[in-house]
C-alpha positions in Angstrom: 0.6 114.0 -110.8 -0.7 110.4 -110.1 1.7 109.1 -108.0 1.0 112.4 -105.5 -2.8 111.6 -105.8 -2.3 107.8 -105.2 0.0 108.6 -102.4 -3.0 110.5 -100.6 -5.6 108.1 -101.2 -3.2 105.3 -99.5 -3.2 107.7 -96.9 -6.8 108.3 -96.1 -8.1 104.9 -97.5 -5.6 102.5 -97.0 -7.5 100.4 -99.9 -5.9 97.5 -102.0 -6.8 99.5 -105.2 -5.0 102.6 -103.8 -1.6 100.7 -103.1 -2.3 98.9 -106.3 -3.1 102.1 -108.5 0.0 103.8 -106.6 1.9 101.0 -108.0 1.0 101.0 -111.7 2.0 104.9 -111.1 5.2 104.3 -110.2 5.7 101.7 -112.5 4.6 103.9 -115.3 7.4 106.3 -114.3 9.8 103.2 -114.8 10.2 102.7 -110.5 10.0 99.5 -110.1 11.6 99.0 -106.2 8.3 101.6 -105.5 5.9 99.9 -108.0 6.9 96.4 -105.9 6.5 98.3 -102.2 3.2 99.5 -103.3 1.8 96.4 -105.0 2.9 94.1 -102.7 1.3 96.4 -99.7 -1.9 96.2 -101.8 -1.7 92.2 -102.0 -1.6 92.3 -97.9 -4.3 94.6 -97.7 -6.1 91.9 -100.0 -4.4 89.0 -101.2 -7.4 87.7 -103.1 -7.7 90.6 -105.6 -7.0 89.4 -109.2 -5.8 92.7 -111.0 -3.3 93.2 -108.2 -1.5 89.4 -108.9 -1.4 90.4 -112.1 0.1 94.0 -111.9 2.6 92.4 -110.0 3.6 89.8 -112.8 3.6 92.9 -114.8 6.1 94.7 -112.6 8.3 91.8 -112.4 8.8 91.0 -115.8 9.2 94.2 -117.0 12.2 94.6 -113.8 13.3 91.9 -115.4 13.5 92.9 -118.7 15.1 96.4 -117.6 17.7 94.2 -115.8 16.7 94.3 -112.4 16.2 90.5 -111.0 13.4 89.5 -108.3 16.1 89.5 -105.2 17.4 93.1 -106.1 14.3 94.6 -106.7 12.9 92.8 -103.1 16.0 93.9 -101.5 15.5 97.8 -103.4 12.1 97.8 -101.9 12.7 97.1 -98.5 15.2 99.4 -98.2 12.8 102.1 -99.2 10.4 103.7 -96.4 7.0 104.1 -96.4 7.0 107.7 -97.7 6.9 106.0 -101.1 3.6 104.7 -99.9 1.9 108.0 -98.7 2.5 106.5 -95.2 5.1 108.4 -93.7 7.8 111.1 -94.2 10.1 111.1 -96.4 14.0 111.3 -94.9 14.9 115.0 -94.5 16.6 117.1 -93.3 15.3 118.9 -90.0 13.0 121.8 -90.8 12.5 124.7 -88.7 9.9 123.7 -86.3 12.3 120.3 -85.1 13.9 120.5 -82.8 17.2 119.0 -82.9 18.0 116.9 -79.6 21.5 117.9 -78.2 24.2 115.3 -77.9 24.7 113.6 -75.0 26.4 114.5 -72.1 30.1 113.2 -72.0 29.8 110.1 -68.9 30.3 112.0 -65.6 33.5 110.7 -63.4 32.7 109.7 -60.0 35.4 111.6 -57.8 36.4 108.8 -55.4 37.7 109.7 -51.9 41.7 109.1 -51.4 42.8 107.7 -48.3 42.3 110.0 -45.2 45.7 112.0 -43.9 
């Protein structure tokens, strides 16, 4: 699948055309909050790039068109991690190799002295 083969070149190249090419997957799937995450990670990586500008006209318009203003789909994006990007892990649930920290102890009560008899 592209977005899987996208998601690995972000990984290992960290290029503009990777995010950019991630992005165009996801907006080919009809993702926009990810299409916007990766397009506008590509446009930091290299703000001068032309087609990148323009795929991100692309993804807001047709957001827009779909329903989904500028501020939503800003707001969607950042609320997504960077799994979407090939960067990190995505939320789960802990396998068997973590290890799950205990909770904390409840606080401990100092015993204070009463008077002397």
């Amino acid at each position: 699948e592209a977005v899987a083969s996208f998601k690995a070149a972000c990984q290992f190249k960290g290029t503009a055309a990777a995010f950019a090419n991630l992005g165009v997957a996801y907006l080919n799937r009809h993702e926009y909050a990810s299409a916007y995450k990766a397009i506008t990670r590509a446009l930091k990586v290299d703000p001068t790039r032309p087609t990148t500008k323009d795929n991100l006209k692309v993804v807001l318009e047709t957001a827009q068109r779909s329903g989904v203003a500028k501020a939503e789909l800003e707001k969607l994006a950042a609320q997504l991690g960077d799994d979407v990007l090939g960067l990190g892990p995505a939320p789960t649930t802990p396998s068997p190799r973590t290890v799950t920290p205990a909770p904390p102890p409840p606080e401990a009560k100092v015993a204070r002295p009463g008077p002397s008899p």
